[in-house]
N, CA, C and O atoms as a CHARMM CRD file, in Angstrom:
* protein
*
  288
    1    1 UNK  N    -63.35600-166.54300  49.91600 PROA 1      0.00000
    2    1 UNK  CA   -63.63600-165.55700  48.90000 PROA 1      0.00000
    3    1 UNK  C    -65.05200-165.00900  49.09600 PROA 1      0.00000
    4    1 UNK  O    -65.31600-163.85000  48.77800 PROA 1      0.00000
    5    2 UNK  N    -65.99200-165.86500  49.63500 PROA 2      0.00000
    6    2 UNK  CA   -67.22700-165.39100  50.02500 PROA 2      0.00000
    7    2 UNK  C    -67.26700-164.44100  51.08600 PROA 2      0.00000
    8    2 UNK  O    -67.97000-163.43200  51.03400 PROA 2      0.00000
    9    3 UNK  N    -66.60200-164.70900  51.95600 PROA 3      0.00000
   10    3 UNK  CA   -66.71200-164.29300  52.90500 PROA 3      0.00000
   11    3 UNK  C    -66.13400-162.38100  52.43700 PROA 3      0.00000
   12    3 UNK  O    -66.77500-161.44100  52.90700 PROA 3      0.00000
   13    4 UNK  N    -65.11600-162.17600  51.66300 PROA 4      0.00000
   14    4 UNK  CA   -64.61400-160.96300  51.53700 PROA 4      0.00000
   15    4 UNK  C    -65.90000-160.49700  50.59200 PROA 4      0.00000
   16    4 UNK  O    -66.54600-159.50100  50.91600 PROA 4      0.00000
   17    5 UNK  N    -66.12700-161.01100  49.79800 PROA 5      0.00000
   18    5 UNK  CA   -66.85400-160.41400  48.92600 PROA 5      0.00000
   19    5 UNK  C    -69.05500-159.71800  49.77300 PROA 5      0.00000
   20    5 UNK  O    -69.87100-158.81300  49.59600 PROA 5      0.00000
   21    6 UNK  N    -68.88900-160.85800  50.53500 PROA 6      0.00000
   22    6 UNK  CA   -70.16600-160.63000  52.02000 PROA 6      0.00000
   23    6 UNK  C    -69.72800-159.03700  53.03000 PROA 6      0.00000
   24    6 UNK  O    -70.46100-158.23000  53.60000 PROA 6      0.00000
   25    7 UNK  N    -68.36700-159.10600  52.90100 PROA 7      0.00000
   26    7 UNK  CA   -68.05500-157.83900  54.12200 PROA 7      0.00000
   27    7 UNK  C    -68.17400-156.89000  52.91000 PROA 7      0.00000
   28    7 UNK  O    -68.85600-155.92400  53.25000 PROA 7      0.00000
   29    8 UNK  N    -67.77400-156.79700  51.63300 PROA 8      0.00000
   30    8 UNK  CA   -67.53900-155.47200  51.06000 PROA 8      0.00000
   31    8 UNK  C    -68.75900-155.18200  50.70400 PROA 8      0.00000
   32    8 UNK  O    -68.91100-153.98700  50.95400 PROA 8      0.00000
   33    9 UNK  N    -69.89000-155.70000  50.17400 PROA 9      0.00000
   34    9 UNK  CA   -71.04100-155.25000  50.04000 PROA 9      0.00000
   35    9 UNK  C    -71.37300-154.72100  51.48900 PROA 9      0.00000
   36    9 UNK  O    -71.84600-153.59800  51.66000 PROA 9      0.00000
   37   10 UNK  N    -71.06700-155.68900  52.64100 PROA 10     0.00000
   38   10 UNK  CA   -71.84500-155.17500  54.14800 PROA 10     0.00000
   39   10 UNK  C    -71.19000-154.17000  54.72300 PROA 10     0.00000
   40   10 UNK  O    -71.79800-153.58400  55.61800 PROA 10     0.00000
   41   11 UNK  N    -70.14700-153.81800  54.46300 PROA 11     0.00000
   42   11 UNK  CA   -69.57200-152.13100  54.51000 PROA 11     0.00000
   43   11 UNK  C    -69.53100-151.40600  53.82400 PROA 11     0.00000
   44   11 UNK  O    -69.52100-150.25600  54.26100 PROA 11     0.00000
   45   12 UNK  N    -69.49900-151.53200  52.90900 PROA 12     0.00000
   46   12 UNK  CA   -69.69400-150.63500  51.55600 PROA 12     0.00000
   47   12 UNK  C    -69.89800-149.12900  52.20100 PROA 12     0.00000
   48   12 UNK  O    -69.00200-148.29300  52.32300 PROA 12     0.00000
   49   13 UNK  N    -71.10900-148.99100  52.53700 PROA 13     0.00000
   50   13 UNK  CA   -72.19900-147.56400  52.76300 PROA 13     0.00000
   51   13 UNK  C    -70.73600-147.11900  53.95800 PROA 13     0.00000
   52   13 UNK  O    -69.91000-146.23300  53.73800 PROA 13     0.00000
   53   14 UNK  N    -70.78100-148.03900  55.19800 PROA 14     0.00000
   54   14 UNK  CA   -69.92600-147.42900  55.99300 PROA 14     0.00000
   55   14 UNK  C    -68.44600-146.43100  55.62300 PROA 14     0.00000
   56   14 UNK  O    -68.08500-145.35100  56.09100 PROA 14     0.00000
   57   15 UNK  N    -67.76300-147.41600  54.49000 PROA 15     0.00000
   58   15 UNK  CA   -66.16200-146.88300  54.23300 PROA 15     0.00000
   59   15 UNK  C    -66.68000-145.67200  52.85300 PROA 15     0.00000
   60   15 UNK  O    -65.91600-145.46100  51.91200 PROA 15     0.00000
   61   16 UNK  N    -67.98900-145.02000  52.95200 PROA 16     0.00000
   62   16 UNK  CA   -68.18000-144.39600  51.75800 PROA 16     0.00000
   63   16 UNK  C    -67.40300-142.89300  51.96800 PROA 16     0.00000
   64   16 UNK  O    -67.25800-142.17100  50.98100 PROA 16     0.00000
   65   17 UNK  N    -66.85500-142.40900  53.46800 PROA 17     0.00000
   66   17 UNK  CA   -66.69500-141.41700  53.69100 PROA 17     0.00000
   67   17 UNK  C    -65.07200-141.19100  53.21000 PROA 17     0.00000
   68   17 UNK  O    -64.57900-140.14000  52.80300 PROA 17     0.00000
   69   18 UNK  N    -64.35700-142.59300  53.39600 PROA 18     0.00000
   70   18 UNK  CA   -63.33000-142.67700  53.11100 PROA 18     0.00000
   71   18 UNK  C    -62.67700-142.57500  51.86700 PROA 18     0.00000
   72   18 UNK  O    -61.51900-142.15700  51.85400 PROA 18     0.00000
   73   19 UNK  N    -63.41000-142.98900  50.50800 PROA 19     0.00000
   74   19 UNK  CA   -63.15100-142.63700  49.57500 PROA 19     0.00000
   75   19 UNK  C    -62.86300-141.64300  49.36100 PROA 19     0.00000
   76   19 UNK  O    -61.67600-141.36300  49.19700 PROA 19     0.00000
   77   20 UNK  N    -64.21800-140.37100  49.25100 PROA 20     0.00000
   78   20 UNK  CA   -64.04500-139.18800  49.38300 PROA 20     0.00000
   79   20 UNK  C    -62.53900-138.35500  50.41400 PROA 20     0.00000
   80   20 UNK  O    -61.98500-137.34200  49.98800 PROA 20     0.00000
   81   21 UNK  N    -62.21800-138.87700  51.42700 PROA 21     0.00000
   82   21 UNK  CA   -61.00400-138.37000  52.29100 PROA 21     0.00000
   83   21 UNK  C    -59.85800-138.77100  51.49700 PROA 21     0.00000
   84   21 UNK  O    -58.78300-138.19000  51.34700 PROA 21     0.00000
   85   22 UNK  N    -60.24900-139.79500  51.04600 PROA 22     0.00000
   86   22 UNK  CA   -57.99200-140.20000  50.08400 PROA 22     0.00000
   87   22 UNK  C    -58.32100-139.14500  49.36300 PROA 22     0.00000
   88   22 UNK  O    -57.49500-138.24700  49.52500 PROA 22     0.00000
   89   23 UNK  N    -59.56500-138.73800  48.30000 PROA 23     0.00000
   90   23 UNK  CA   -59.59000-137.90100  47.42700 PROA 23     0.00000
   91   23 UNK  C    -58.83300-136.62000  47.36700 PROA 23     0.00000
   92   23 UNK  O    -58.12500-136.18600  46.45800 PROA 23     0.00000
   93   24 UNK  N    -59.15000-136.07100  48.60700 PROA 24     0.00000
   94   24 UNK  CA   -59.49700-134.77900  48.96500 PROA 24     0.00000
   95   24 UNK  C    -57.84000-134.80000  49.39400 PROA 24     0.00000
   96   24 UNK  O    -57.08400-134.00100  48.84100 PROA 24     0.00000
   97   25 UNK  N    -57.28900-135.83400  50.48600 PROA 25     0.00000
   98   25 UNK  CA   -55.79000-135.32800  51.50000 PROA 25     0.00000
   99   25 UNK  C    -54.60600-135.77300  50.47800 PROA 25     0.00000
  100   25 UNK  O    -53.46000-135.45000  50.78900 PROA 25     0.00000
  101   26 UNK  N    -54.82300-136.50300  49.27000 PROA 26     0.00000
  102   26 UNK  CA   -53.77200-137.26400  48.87500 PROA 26     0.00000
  103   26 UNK  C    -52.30200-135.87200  48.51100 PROA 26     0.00000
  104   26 UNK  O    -51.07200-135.88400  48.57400 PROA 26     0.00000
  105   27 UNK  N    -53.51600-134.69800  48.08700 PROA 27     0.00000
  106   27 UNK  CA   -52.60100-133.43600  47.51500 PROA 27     0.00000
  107   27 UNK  C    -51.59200-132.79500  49.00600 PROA 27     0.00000
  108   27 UNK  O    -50.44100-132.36300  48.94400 PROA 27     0.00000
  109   28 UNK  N    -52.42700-132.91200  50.21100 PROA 28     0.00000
  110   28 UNK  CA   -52.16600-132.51500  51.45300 PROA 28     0.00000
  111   28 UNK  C    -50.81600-133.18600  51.41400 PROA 28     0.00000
  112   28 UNK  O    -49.78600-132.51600  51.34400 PROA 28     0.00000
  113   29 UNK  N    -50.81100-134.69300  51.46400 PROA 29     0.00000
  114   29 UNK  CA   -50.05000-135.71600  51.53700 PROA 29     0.00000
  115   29 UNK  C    -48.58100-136.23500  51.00600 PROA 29     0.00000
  116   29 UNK  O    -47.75700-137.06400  51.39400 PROA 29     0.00000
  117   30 UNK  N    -48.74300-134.88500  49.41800 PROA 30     0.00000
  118   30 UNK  CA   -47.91400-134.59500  48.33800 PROA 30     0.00000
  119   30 UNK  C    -47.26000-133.87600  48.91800 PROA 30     0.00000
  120   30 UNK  O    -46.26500-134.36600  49.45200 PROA 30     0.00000
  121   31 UNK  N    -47.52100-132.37000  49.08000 PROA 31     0.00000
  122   31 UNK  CA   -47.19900-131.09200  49.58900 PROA 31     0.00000
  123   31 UNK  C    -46.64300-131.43100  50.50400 PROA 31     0.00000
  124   31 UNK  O    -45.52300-130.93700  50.37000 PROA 31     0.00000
  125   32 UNK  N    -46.67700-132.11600  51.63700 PROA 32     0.00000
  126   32 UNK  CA   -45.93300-132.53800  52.84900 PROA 32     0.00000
  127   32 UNK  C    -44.60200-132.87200  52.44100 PROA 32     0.00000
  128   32 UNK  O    -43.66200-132.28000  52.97200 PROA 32     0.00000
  129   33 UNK  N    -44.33800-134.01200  51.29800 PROA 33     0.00000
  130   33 UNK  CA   -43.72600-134.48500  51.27200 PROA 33     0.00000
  131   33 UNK  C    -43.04900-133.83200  50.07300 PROA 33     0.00000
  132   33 UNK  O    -41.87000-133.68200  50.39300 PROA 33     0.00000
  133   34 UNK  N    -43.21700-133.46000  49.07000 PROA 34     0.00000
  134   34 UNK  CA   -41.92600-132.38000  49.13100 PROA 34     0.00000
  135   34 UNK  C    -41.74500-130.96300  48.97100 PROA 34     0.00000
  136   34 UNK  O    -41.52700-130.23300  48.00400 PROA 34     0.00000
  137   35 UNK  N    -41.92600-130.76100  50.41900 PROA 35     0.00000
  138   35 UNK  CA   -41.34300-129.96100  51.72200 PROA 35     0.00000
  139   35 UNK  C    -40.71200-130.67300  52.67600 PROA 35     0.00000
  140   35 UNK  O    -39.92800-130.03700  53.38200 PROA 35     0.00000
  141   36 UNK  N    -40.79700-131.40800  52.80900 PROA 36     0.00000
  142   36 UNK  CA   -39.89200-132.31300  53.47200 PROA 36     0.00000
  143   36 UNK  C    -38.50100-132.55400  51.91100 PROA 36     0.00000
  144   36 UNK  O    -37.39800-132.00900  51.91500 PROA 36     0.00000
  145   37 UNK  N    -38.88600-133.23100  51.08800 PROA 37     0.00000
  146   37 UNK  CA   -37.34500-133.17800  50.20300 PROA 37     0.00000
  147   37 UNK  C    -36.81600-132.09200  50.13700 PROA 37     0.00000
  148   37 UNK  O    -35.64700-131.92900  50.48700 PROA 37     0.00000
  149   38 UNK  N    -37.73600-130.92000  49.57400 PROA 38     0.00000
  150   38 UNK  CA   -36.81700-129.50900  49.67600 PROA 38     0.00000
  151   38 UNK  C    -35.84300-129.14400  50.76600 PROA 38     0.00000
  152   38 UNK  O    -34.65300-128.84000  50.68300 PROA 38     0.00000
  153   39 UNK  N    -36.76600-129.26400  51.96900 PROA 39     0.00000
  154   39 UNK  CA   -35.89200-128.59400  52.92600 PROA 39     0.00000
  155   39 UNK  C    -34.92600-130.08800  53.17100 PROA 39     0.00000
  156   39 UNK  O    -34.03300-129.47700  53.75800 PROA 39     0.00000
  157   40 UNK  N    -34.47600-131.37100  53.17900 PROA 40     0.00000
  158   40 UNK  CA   -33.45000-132.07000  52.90400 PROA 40     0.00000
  159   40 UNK  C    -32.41500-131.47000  51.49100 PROA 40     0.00000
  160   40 UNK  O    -31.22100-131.36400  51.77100 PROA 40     0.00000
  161   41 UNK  N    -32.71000-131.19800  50.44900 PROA 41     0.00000
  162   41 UNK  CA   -32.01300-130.78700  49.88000 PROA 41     0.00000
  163   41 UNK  C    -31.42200-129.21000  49.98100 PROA 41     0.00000
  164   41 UNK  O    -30.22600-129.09200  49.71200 PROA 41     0.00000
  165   42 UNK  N    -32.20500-127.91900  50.36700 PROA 42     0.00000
  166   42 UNK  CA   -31.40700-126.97600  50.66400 PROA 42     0.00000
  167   42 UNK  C    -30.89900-127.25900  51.86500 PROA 42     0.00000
  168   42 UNK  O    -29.67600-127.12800  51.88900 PROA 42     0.00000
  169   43 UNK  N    -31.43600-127.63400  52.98200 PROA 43     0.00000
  170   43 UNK  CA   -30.97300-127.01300  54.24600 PROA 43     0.00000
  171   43 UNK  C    -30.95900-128.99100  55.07100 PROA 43     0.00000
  172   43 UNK  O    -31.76700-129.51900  55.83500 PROA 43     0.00000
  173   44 UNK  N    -29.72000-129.51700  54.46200 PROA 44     0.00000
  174   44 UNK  CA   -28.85100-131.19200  54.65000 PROA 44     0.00000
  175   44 UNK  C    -28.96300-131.08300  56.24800 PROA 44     0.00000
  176   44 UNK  O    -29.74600-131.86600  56.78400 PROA 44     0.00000
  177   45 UNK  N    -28.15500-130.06000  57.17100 PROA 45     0.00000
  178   45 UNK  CA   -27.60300-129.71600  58.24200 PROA 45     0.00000
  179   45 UNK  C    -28.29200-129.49000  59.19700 PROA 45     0.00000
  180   45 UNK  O    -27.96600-129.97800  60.27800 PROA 45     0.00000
  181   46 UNK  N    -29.80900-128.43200  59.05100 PROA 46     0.00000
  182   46 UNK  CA   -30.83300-128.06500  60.02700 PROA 46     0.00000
  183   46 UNK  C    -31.35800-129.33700  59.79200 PROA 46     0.00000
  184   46 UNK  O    -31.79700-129.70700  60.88100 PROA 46     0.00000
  185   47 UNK  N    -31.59700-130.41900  58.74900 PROA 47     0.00000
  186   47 UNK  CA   -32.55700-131.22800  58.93400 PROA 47     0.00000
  187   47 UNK  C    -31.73500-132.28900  59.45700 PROA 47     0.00000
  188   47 UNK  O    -32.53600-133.10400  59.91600 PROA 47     0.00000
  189   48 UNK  N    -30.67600-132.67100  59.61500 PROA 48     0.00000
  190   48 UNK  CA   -30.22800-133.48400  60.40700 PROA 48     0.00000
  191   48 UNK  C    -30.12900-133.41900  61.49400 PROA 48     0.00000
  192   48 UNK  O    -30.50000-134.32300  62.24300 PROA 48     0.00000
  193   49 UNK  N    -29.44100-131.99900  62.00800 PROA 49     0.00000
  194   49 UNK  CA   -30.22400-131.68700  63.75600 PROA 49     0.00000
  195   49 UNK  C    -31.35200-132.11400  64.06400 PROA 49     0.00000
  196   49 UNK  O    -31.67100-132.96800  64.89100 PROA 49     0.00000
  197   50 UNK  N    -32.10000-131.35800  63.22100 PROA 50     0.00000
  198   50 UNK  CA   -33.82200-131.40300  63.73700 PROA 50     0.00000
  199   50 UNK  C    -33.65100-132.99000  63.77200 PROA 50     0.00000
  200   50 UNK  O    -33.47600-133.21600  64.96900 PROA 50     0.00000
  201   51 UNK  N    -33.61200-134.13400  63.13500 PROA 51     0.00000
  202   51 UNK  CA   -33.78100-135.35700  63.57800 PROA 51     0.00000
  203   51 UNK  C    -32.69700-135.83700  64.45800 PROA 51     0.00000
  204   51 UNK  O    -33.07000-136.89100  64.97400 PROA 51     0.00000
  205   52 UNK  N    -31.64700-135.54300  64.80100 PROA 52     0.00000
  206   52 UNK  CA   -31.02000-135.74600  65.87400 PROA 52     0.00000
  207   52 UNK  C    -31.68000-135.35700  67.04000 PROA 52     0.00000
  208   52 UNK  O    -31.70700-136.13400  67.99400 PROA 52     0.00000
  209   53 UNK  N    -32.19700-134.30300  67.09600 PROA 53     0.00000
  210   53 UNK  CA   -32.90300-134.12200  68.49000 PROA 53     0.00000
  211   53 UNK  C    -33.90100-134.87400  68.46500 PROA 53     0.00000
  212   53 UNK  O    -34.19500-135.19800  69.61600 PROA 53     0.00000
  213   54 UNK  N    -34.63300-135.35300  67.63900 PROA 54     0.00000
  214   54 UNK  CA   -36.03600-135.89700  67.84200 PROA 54     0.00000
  215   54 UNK  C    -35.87300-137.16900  67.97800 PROA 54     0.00000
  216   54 UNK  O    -36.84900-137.73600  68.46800 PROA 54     0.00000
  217   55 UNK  N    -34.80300-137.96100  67.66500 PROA 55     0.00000
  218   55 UNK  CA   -34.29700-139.30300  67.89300 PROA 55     0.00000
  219   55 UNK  C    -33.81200-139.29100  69.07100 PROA 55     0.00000
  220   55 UNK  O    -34.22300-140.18700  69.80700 PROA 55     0.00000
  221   56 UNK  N    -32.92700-138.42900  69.57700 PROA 56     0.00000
  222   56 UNK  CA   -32.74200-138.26900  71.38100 PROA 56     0.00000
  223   56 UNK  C    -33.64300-138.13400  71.76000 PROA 56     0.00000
  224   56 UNK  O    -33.83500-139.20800  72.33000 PROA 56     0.00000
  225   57 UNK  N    -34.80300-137.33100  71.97100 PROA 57     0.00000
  226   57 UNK  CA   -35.90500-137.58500  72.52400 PROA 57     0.00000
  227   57 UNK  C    -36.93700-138.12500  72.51900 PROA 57     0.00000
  228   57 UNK  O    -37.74200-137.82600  73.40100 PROA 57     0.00000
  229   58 UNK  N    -37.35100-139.31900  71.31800 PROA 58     0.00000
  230   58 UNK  CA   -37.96500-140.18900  70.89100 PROA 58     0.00000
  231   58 UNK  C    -37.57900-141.30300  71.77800 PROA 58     0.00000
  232   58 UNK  O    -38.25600-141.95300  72.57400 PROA 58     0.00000
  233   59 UNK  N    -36.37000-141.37100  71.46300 PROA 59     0.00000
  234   59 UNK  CA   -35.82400-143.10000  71.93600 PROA 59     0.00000
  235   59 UNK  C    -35.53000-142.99600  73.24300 PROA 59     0.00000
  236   59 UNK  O    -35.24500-144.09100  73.72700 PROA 59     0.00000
  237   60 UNK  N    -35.47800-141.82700  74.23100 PROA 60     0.00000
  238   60 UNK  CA   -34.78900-141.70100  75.61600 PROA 60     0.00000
  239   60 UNK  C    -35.84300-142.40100  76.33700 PROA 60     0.00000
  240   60 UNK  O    -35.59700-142.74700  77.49200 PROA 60     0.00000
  241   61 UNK  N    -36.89000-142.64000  75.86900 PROA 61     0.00000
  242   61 UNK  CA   -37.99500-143.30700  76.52500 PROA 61     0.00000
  243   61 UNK  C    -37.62400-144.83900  76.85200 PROA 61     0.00000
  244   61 UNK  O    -37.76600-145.38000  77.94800 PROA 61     0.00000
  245   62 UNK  N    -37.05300-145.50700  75.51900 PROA 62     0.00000
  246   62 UNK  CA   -36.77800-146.43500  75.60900 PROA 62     0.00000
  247   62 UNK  C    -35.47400-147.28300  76.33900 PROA 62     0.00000
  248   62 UNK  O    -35.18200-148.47900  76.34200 PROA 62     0.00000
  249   63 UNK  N    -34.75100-145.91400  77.03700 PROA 63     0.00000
  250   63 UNK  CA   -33.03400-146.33800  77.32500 PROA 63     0.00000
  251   63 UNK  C    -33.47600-146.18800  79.01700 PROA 63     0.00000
  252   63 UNK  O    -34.54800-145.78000  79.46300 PROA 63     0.00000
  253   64 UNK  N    -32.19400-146.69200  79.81900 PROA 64     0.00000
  254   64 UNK  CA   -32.15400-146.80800  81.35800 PROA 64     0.00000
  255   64 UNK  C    -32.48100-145.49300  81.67900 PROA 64     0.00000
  256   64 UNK  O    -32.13100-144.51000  81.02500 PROA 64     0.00000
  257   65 UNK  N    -33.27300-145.48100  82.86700 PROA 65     0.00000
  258   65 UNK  CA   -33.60300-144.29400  83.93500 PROA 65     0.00000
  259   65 UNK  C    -32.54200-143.82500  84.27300 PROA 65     0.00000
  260   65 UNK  O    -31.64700-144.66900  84.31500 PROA 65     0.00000
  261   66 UNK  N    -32.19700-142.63200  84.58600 PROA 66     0.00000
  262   66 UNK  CA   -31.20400-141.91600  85.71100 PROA 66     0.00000
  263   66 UNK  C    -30.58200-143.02400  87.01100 PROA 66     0.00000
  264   66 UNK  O    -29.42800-143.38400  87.24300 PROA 66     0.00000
  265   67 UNK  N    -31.85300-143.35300  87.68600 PROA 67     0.00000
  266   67 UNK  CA   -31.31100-143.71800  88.98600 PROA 67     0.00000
  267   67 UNK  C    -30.81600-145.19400  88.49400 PROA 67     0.00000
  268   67 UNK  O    -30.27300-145.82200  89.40300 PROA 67     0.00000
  269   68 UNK  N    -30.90000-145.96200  87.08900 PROA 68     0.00000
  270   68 UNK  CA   -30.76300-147.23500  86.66500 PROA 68     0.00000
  271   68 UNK  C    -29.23800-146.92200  86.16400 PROA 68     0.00000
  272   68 UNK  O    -28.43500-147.73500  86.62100 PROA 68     0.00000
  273   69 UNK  N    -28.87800-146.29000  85.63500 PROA 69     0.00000
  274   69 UNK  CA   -27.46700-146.01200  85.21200 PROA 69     0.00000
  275   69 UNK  C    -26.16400-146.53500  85.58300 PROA 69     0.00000
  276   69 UNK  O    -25.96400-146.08100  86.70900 PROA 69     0.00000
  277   70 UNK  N    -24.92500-147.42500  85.15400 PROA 70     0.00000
  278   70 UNK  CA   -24.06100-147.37500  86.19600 PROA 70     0.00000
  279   70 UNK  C    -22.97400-146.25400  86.20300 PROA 70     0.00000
  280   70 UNK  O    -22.38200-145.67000  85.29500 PROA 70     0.00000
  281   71 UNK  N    -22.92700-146.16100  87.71200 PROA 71     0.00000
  282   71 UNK  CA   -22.04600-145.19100  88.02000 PROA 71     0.00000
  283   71 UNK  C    -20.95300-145.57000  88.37800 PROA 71     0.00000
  284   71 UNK  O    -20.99500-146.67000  88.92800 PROA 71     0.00000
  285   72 UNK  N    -19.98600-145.13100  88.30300 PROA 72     0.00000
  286   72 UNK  CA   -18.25600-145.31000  88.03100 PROA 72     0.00000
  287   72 UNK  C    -17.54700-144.26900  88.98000 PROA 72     0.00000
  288   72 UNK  O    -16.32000-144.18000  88.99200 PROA 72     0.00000
């Protein structure tokens, strides 16, 4: 308990910029997010594409190479 209570006084000054930043982005952070529900609720169909493609090309990183493939 000492020990947390030793770092928050000894950073204090450092994380002072950060306060101020949640302040300021939390509205940014809002707005993002619903625009993101809206466009799930009007438009179900474009936003399921749009993450279908981005999950094919997200995860293709993670699946067998071309030349690793079996061929039949």
């Amino acid at each position: 308990m000492f020990l947390v209570v030793l770092a928050k006084e000894k950073l204090e000054p450092q994380w002072g910029w950060l306060k101020e930043a949640s302040q300021t982005h939390w509205r940014i952070l809002f707005g993002i997010f619903i625009t993101i529900f809206l466009a799930v609720l009007f438009f179900p169909r474009r936003v399921g594409n749009a993450m279908d493609w981005l999950l094919d090309h997200t995860f293709v990183l993670f699946g067998p190479k071309e030349d690793e493939k079996d061929s039949e």
